[in-house]
C-alpha positions in Angstrom: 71.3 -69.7 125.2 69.6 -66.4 125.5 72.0 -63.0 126.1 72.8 -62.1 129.2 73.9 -58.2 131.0 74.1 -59.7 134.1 77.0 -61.7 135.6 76.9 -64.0 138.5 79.2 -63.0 142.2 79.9 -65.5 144.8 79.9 -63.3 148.1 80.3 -64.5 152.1 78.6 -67.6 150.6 75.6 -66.2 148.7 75.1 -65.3 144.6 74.6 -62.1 143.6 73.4 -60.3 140.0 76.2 -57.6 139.2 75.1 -55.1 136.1 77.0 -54.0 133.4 76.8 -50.3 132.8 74.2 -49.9 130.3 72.1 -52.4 132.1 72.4 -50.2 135.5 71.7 -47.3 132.8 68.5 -49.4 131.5 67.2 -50.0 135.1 67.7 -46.6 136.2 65.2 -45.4 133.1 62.8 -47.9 134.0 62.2 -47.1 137.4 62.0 -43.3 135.9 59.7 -44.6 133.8 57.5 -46.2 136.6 57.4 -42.9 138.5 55.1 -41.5 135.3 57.8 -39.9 133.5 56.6 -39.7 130.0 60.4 -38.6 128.4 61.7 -42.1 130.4 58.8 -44.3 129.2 59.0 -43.0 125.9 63.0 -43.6 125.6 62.1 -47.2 127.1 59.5 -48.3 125.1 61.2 -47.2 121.9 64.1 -49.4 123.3 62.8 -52.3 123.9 59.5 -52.2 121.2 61.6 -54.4 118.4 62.7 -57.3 121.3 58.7 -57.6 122.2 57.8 -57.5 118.6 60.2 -60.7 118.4 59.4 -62.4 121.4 55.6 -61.8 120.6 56.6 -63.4 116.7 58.0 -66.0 118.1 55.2 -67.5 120.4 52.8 -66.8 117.8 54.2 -67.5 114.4 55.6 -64.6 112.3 52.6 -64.8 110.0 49.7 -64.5 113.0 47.6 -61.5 111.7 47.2 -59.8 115.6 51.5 -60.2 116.4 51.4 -56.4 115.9 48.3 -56.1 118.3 49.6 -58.4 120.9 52.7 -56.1 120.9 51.6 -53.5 121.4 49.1 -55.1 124.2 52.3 -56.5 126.0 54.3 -52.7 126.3 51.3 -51.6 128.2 51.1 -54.5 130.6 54.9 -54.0 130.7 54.7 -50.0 131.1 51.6 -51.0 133.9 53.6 -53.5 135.3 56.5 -51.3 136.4 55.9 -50.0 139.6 56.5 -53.3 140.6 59.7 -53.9 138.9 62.6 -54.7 141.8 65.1 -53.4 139.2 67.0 -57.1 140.2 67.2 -57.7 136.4 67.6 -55.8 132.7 64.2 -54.6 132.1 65.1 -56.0 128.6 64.3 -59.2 130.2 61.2 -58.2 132.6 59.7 -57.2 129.3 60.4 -60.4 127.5 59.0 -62.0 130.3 55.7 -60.0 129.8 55.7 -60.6 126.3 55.6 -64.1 126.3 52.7 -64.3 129.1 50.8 -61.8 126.8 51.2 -63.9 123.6 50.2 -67.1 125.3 47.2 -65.5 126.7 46.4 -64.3 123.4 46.4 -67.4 121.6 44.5 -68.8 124.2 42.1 -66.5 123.8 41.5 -67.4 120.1 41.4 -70.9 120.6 38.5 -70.0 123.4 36.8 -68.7 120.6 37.7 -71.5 117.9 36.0 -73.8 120.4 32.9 -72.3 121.2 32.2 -71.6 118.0 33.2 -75.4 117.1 33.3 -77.6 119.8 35.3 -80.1 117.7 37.8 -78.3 116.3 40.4 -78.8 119.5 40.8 -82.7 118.2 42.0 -81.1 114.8 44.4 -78.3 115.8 47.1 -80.1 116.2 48.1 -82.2 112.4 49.9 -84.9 112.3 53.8 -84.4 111.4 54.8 -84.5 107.9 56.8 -88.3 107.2 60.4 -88.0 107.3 60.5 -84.0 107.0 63.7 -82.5 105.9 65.3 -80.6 109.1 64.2 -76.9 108.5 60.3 -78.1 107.7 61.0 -80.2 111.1 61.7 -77.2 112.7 58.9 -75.1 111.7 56.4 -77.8 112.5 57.6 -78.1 116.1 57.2 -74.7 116.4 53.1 -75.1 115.0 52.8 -78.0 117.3 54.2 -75.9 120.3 52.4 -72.7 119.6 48.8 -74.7 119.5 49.5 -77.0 122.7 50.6 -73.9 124.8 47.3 -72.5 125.1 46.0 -75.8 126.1 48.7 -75.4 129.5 48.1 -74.0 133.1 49.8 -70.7 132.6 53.0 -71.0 134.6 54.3 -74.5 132.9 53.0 -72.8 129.4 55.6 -69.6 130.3 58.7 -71.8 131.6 58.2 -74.0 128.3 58.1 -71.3 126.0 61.1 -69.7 127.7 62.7 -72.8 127.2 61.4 -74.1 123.9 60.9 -70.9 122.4 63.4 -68.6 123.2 66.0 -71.0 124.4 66.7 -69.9 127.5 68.6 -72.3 130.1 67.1 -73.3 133.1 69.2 -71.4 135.2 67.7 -67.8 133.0 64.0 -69.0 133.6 64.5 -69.4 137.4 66.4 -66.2 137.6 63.6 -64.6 135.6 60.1 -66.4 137.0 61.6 -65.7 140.9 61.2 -69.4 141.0 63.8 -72.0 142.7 65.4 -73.8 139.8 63.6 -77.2 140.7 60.1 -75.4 141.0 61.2 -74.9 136.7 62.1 -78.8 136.3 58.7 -79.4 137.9 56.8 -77.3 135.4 58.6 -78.1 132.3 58.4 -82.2 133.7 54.6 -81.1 134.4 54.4 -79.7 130.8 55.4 -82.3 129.3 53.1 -84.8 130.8 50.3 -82.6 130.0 51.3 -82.5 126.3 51.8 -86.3 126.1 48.1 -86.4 127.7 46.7 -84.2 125.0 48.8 -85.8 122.0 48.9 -89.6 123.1 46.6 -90.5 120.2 49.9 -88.8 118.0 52.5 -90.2 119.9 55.4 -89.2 117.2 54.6 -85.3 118.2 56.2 -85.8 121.4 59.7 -86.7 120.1 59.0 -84.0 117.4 58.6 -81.0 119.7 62.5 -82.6 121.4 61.3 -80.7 125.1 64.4 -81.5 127.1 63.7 -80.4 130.9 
């Protein structure tokens, strides 16, 4: 399960987020930050730069050639998307958040390209698994296979899986996260899922490779 700054209240019969310090201390730079502060969005950016680098490695394989790029493309939707920020969360996590949408777009991008260029190359993106793979080469290839079919996703189910798949976050984070009620998250992982088994039926031992428990 993902790390958490925020712990959970029971209060007159509704929940409540309640901050520890240096998350308070992290929202209070980011909304600095969002008035256009350079000092703040400097200190936040250098912050949080590694985490974005990892998140963005993570969705697209440590050896994708534009994970630098994509990076760097994902602080500035983050630094562009503060003025919206409720401050109702770490911004640690509003920027992971971010992060993952950018790399997803990203590799959907590419495989745009890949397609146009060669329509047939979709049928082949997506190998099938090595027989009887020891566990760590088991593990990497899920992660191929999940990184390819994202991009083929509508956008929302393609963020909730990789939160899930990805990062490992519980259900209860993504909901928390997305703004979304926690059964709108079953849906799209359950969608997700179907979608996958649509696009891999011909390779039906992918599906119990990539384990996607919603």
């Amino acid at each position: 399960m993902a790390e958490s700054n925020l712990a959970t209240e029971i209060e007159g019969g509704s929940t409540r987020l309640v901050a520890d310090a240096a998350t308070l201390d992290a929202i209070a730079l980011a909304r600095q930050a969002a008035t256009g502060d350079a000092a703040a969005t400097s200190r936040l950016l250098r912050s949080l730069a590694s985490r974005v680098v990892r998140v963005v490695r993570a969705v697209l394989g440590s050896s994708h050639p534009d994970v630098d790029d994509v990076a760097q493309q994902a602080l500035i939707g983050f630094i562009q998307a503060l003025p919206a920020f409720r401050g109702d969360c770490d911004p640690a996590r509003y920027a992971t958040t971010i992060a993952v949408r950018t790399a997803i777009g990203a590799r959907r991008r590419v495989r745009l390209e890949h397609s146009r260029r060669d329509p047939g190359a979709d049928a082949d993106c997506v190998a099938s698994p090595a027989v009887e793979p020891g566990e760590e080469i088991a593990s990497q290839r899920r992660k191929e296979v999940l990184r390819d079919l994202l991009a083929e996703l509508p956008p929302e189910q393609a963020e909730a899986l990789a939160m899930r798949v990805v990062l490992g976050w519980s259900l209860e984070e993504i909901a928390g996260q997305s703004g979304a009620p926690l059964n709108t998250v079953r849906s799209r992982l359950r969608l997700a899922k179907e979608s996958l088994r649509k696009t891999i039926e011909s390779q039906p031992g992918l599906i119990e490779l990539l384990g996607v428990d919603a």
